[in-house]
N, C-alpha and C positions, 0 to 999 in steps of 0.2 A: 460501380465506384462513385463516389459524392464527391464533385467537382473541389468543394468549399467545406473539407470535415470541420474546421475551424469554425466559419458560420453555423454549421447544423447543430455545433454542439452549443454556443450562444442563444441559436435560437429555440432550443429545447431546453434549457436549464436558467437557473439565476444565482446570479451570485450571490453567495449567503456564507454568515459565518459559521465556523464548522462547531456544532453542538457543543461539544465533550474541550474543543481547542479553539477559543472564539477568535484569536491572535489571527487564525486562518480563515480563509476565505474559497471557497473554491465553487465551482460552475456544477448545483446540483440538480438534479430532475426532483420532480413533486411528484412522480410517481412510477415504477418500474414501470409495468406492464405496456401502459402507453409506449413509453419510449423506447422500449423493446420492439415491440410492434412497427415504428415507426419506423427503425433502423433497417430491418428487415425488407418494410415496404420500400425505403430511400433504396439498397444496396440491389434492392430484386433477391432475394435471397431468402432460404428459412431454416431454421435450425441453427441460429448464430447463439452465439454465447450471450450470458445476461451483460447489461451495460455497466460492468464493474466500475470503469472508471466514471460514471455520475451518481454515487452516492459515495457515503463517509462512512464504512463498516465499520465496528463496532472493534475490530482488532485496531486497526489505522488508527482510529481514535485516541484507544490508550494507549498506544505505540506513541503517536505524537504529544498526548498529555506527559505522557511519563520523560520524555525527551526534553520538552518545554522547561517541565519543573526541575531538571536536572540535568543541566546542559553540558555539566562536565562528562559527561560521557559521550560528546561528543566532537568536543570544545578544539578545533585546531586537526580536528583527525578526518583523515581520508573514509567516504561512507556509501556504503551502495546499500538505495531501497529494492530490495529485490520486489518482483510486482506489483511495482507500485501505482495500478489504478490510478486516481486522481491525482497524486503527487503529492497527498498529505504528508505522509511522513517524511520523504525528501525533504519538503518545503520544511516543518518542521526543525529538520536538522541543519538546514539551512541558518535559520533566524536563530538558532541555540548555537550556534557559531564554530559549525565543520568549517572547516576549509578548503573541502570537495565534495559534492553531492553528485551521486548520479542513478537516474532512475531507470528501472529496465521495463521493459514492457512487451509483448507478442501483439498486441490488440492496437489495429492502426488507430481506433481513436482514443484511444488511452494516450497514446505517445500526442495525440497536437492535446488533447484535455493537459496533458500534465505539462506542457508549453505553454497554454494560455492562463491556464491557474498560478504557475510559476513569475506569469507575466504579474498578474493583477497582484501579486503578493510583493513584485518589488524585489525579485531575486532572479539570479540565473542559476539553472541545473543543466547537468550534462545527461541527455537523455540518451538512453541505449535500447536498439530495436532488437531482437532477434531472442532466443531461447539460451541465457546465461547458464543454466544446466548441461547444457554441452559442451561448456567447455569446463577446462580445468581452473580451480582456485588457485588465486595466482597472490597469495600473502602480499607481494611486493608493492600491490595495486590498493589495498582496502586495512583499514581497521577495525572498522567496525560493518556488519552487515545489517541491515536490517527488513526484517519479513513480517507486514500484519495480515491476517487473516489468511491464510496458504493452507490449513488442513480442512475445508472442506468435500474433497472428494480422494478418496483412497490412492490411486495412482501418480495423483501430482503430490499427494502430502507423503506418499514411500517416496517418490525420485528430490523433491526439495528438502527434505532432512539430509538423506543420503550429503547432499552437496551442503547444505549450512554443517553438517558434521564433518566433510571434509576444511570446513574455512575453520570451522573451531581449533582441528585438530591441527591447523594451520598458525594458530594464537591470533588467530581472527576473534572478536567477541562479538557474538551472534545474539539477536535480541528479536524475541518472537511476543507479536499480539496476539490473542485467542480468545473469546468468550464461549470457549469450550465445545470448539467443532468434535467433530465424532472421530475424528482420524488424528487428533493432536494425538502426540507421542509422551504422555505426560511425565512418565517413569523416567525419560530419558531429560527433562528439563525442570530445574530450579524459578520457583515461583518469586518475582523481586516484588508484583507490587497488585493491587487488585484495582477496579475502578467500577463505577456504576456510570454506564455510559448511555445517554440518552439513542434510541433507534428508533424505527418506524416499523410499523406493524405489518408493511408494503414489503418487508426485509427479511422479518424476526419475529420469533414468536413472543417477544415482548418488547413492552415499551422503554424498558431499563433491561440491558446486559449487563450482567456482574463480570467484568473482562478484563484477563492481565495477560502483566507482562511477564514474560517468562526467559532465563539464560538458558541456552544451550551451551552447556560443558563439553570440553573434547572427554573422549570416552579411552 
């Protein structure tokens, strides 16, 4: 365990504005692998997951472009970023003027990343630890949801539809980022908007993602 996840994540990353949403700002690594590695060696540990929350994926990205440019979707209404990594989209919805933001996350240094990001940007979010998938959609709590980047691996992109289809079916409006993972459910989601979002090659097989935003409808 790391004494100080707060420092380690400062002293492995720089704050930089976010490509595709320059308004933002957030604590990013110059290169996976290193800091992969390094996590690993700090924790004693192997087989840990990659460091989601210190880069800006390419979903996040146009999730929070697309939020930015059209705030009334967000404007006054209760919002949960479901996995939200870095805290871009939160933050995001933050400055496009929700009136609750709250970010979830499993990965302990996601939750102080999306703290000190939250910091440096001049806003407060309500950060939430634990697996929001187990529990039930609760309408009473959210307006809008929001998910970027979540179909990259088959298991968690079946169990997080499952549960954004429950909020929909709830009149929750659900808003999904993608640059076209292998496991998006495309059939089952409305295309609002497309984006050419700047990546790294350290990430993605290219340097520009053609990556939208997508509604999920209750079905």
């Amino acid at each position: 365990m790391i004494a100080d996840p707060a420092a380690f994540i400062r002293a492995n990353t720089r704050l930089l504005p976010v490509p595709h949403a320059p308004e933002i700002r957030l604590h990013l690594a110059d290169e996976a692998t290193a800091l992969w590695e390094k996590t690993e060696e700090e924790l004693g540990a192997l087989g840990l997951p990659p460091p989601y929350w210190a880069f800006a994926w390419a979903g996040g990205q146009a999730l929070a472009r697309h939020i930015l440019d059209r705030p009334a979707i967000v404007r006054g209404k209760r919002v949960l970023d479901f996995a939200s990594g870095s805290g871009l989209v939160a933050i995001a919805a933050m400055q496009a003027g929700a009136s609750r933001v709250a970010a979830t996350e499993i990965d302990g240094f996601a939750l102080t990343a999306i703290e000190i990001n939250a910091v440096a940007n001049g806003i407060v979010l309500e950060i939430l630890s634990g697996d929001v998938l187990e529990r039930p959609v609760d309408p009473a709590a959210w307006d809008v949801v929001l998910a970027g980047d979540v179909c990259y691996e088959r298991p968690m992109a079946e169990r997080v539809i499952l549960w954004l289809e429950a909020a929909a079916a709830a009149g929750i409006e659900v808003l999904l980022g993608d640059p076209g993972r292998s496991y998006l459910p495309k059939h089952r989601l409305e295309r609002l908007a497309e984006y050419s979002v700047p990546t790294t090659r350290a990430l993605e097989d290219a340097e520009i993602k053609r990556t939208s935003v997508w509604a999920l409808r209750a079905r």
